[in-house]
C-alpha positions in Angstrom: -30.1 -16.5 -17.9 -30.1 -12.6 -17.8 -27.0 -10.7 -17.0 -27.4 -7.7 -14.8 -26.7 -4.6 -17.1 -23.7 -2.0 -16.0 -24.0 0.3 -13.1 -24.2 3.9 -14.2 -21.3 5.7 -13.1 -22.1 8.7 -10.5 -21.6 12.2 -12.0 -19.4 14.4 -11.1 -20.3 16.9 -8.0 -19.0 20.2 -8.8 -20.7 23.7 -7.5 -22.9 25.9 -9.2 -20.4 28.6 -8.1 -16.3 28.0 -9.1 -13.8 30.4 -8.8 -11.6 31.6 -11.5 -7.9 31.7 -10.3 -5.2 32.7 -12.4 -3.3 29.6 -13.4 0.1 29.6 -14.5 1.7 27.9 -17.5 3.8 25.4 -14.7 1.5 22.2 -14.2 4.1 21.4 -11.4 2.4 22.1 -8.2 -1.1 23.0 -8.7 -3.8 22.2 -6.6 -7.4 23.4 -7.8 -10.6 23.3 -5.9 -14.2 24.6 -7.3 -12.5 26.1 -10.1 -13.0 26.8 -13.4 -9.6 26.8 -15.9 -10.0 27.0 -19.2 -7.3 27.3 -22.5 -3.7 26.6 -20.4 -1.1 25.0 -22.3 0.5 22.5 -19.8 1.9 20.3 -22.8 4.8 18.1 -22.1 5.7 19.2 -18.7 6.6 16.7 -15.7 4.6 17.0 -12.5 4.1 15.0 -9.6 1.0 15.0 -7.0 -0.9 17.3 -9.5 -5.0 17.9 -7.3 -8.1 18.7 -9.5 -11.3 18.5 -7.1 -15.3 19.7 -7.7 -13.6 21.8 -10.9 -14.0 22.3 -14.8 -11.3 22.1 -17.7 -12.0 23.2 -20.3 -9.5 23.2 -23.4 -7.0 22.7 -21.3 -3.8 20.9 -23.2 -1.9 18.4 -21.7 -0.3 16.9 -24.5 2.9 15.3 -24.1 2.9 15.9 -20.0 3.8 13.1 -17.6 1.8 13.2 -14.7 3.1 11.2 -11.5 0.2 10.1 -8.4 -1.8 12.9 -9.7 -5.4 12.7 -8.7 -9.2 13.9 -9.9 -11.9 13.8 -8.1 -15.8 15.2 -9.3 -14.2 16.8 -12.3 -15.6 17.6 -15.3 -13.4 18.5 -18.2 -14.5 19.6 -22.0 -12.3 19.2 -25.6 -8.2 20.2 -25.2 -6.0 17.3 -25.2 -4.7 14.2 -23.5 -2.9 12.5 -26.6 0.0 11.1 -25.7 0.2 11.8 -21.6 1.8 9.7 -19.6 0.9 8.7 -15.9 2.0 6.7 -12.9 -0.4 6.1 -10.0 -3.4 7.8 -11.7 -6.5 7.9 -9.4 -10.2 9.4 -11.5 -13.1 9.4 -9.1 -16.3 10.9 -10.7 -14.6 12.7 -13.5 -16.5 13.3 -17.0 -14.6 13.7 -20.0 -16.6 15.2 -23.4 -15.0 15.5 -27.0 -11.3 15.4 -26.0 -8.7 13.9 -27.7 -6.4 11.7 -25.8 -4.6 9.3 -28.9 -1.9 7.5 -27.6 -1.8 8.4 -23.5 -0.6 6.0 -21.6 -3.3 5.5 -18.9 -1.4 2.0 -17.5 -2.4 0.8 -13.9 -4.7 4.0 -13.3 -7.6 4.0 -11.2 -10.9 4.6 -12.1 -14.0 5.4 -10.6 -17.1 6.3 -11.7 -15.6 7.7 -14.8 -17.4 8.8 -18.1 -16.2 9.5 -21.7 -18.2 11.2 -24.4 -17.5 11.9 -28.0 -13.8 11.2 -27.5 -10.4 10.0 -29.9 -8.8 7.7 -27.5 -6.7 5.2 -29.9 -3.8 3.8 -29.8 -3.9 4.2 -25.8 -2.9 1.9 -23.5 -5.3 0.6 -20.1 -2.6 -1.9 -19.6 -3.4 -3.5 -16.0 -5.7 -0.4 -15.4 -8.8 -1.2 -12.4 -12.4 0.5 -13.7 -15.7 0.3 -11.9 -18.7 2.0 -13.3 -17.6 3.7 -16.8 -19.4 4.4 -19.4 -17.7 5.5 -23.2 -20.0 6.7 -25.8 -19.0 7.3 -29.2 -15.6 7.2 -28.6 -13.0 6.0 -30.7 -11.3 3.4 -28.6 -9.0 1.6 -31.7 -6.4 -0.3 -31.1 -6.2 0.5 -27.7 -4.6 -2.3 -25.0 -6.4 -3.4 -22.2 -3.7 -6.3 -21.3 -4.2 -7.4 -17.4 -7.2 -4.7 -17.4 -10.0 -4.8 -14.8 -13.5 -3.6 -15.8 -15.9 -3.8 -13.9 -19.8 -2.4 -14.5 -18.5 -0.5 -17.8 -20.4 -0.1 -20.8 -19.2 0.8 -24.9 -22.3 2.6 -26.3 -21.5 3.4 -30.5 -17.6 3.4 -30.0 -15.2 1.8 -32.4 -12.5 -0.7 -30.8 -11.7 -2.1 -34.2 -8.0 -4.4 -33.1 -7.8 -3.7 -29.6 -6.0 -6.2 -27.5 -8.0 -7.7 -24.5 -4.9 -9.9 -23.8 -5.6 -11.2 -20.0 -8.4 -8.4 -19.5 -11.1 -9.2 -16.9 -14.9 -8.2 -17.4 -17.4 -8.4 -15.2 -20.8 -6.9 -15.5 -20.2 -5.1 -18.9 -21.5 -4.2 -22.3 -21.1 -3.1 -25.6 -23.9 -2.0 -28.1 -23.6 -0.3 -31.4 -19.5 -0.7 -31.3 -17.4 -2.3 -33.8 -15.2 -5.2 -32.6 -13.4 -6.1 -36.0 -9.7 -7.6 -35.5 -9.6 -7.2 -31.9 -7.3 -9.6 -30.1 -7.8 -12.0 -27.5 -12.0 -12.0 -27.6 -12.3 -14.7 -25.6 -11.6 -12.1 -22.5 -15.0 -10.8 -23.3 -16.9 -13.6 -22.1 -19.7 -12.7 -19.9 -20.1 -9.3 -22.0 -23.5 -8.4 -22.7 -24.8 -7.8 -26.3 -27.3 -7.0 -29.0 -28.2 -10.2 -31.3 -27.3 -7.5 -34.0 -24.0 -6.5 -32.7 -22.7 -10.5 -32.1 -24.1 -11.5 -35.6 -21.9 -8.9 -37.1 -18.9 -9.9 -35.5 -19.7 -13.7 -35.7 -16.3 -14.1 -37.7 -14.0 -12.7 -35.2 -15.6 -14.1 -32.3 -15.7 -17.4 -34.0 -12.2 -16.9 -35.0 -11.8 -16.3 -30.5 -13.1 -19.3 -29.9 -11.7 -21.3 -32.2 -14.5 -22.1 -34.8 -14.3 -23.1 -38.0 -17.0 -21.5 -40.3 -18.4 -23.5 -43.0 -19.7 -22.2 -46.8 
């Protein structure tokens, strides 16, 4: 029978018109609305209840930072860095990200909606327990990345690489992956119910075999 294929997630709604405030170094604080910030270094600071609404970031560095309830909505933000953040209570709603590099953040229990990544290094993350509805990631590199106890919902993995992620206890529903490499993932039974391209499941026929416990004759 045929699967209904992902639902598109909703771009971001952000004004022809944004404002350019001056932005401090101190992430601590902020609260941004139909602004454009570009090329702040906010790298391993602390911040709690951090607002980002109909606004672009662009270059923008967040490496290191822990971010506490902070929350994004009709966002779109462009290259700079996410590798290795740190969040608690993370909400997305409409936010785009394109080409940035986010290795290692720790994006556990966050909540995302409508939510789209383009041309991004996002390995060695973690989506431990995290709820996603309507996602889309194209050609991103997702490797090794855990999605233990994650929740996805209408998403879809267009040309991206999740070579030995770990899907332990992950629940799929509506999703699908074309083009993308699967090769020593963990736990690929949790992908039942994904859609598919003959192509794609021929070429990983020994790992999902191995899933499923099959033995593969010569």
């Amino acid at each position: 029978m045929q699967t209904r294929p992902p639902v598109k997630p909703d771009a971001p709604d952000i004004p022809a018109e944004l404002d350019r405030p001056d932005v401090g170094p101190t992430l601590a604080g902020t609260e941004l609305e139909c602004a454009v910030v570009e090329g702040v270094d906010f790298s391993g600071q602390r911040a709690s209840s951090v607002r980002f609404a109909e606004s672009r970031l662009n270059r923008i560095d967040l490496t290191g930072a822990e971010l506490i309830a902070a929350s994004l909505n009709d966002v779109a933000i462009a290259a700079g860095s996410w590798a290795n953040v740190r969040t608690k209570e993370l909400r997305l709603r409409r936010v785009a990200f394109k080409g940035v590099r986010m290795t290692g953040a720790d994006l556990a229990y966050a909540n995302f909606e409508d939510v789209s990544f383009v041309d991004c290094k996002i390995d060695l993350a973690f989506f431990v327990g995290a709820r996603m509805t309507r996602a889309r990631f194209e050609r991103c590199r997702l490797d090794e990345v855990d999605w233990t106890d994650a929740n996805l919902s209408s998403v879809a993995f267009d040309a991206c690489s999740l070579a030995r992620t770990v899907w332990t206890d992950a629940f799929l529903t509506t999703c699908e992956m074309r083009g993308c490499d699967i090769s020593g993932a963990a736990h690929l039974d949790r992908l039942r119910g994904v859609r598919m391209p003959v192509a794609d499941v021929v070429a990983a026929a020994q790992d999902l075999a191995a899933a499923l416990g099959i033995e593969i004759l010569e």
